[in-house]
N, C-alpha and C positions, 0 to 999 in steps of 0.2 A: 791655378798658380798658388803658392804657400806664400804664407807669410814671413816676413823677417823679423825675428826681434832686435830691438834697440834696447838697453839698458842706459838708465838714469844712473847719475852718481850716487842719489840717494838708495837706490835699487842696488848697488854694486855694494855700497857700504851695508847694508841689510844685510845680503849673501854674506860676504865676509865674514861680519860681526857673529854668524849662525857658525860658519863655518871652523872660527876662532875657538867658540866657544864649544863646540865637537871635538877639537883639536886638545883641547885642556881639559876636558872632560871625562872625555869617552875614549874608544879605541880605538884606530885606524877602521876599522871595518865598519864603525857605526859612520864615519865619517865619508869612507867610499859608499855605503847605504844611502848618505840621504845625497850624496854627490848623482849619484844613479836613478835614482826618484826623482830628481829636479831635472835632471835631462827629460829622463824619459815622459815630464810633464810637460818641459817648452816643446818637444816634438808635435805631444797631441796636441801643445796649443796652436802652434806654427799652423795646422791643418783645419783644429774649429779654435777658430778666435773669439765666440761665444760660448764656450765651454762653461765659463760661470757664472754668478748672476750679475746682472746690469747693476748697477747703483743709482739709486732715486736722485742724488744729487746733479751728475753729472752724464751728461752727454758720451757713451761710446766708452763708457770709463766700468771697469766687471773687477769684481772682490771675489775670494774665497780662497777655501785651502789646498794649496800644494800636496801637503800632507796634513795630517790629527794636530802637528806644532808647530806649521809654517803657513801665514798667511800672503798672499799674492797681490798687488795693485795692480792693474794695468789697462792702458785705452786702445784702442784699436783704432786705426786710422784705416780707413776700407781705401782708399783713392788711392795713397799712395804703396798698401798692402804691407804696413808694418803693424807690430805692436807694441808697444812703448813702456815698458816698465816702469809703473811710478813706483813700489817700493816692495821689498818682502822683509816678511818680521817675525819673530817668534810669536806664535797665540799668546804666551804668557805675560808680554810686553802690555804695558800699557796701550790702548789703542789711538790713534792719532786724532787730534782733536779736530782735524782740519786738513783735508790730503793740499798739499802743499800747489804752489799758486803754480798754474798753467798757460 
């Protein structure tokens, strides 16, 4: 059985803030580009939910890149077979001192 993703607010406003700022940027197509690479990322995650690396910190909790300028947060809950979006962010962003309280 696959997994379901849940997004965070903080995860929602990541996407956005990326998505914004393609929007002012760039062109419609670079914009459908990375809209189409983030899909087609939570699909394969929906399927392996250890797709990227574990994090030393935390329990169930896997980091890495979407894409070369998109980084990924998220835990995996196996019991109730979700995955849980803590945040996504540009690589070029300062990185989070602290993934936010659980």
């Amino acid at each position: 059985m696959a997994f379901k993703i849940i997004w965070t607010k903080q995860a929602i406003r990541g996407y956005d803030k990326i998505i914004n700022y393609l929007e002012e940027n760039w062109s419609e197509k670079e914009v459908s580009n990375f809209v189409n690479e983030a899909d087609r990322f939570f699909e394969l995650l929906i399927s392996h939910p250890e797709i990227l690396q574990r994090t030393e910190r935390h329990k169930n909790v896997y980091r890495g890149p979407i894409n070369r300028l998109t980084i990924i947060t998220y835990r995996v809950k196996p019991v109730n077979k979700q995955i849980e979006l803590i945040s996504i962010r540009g690589s070029r962003q300062k990185p989070l001192k602290q993934y936010p309280p659980f």
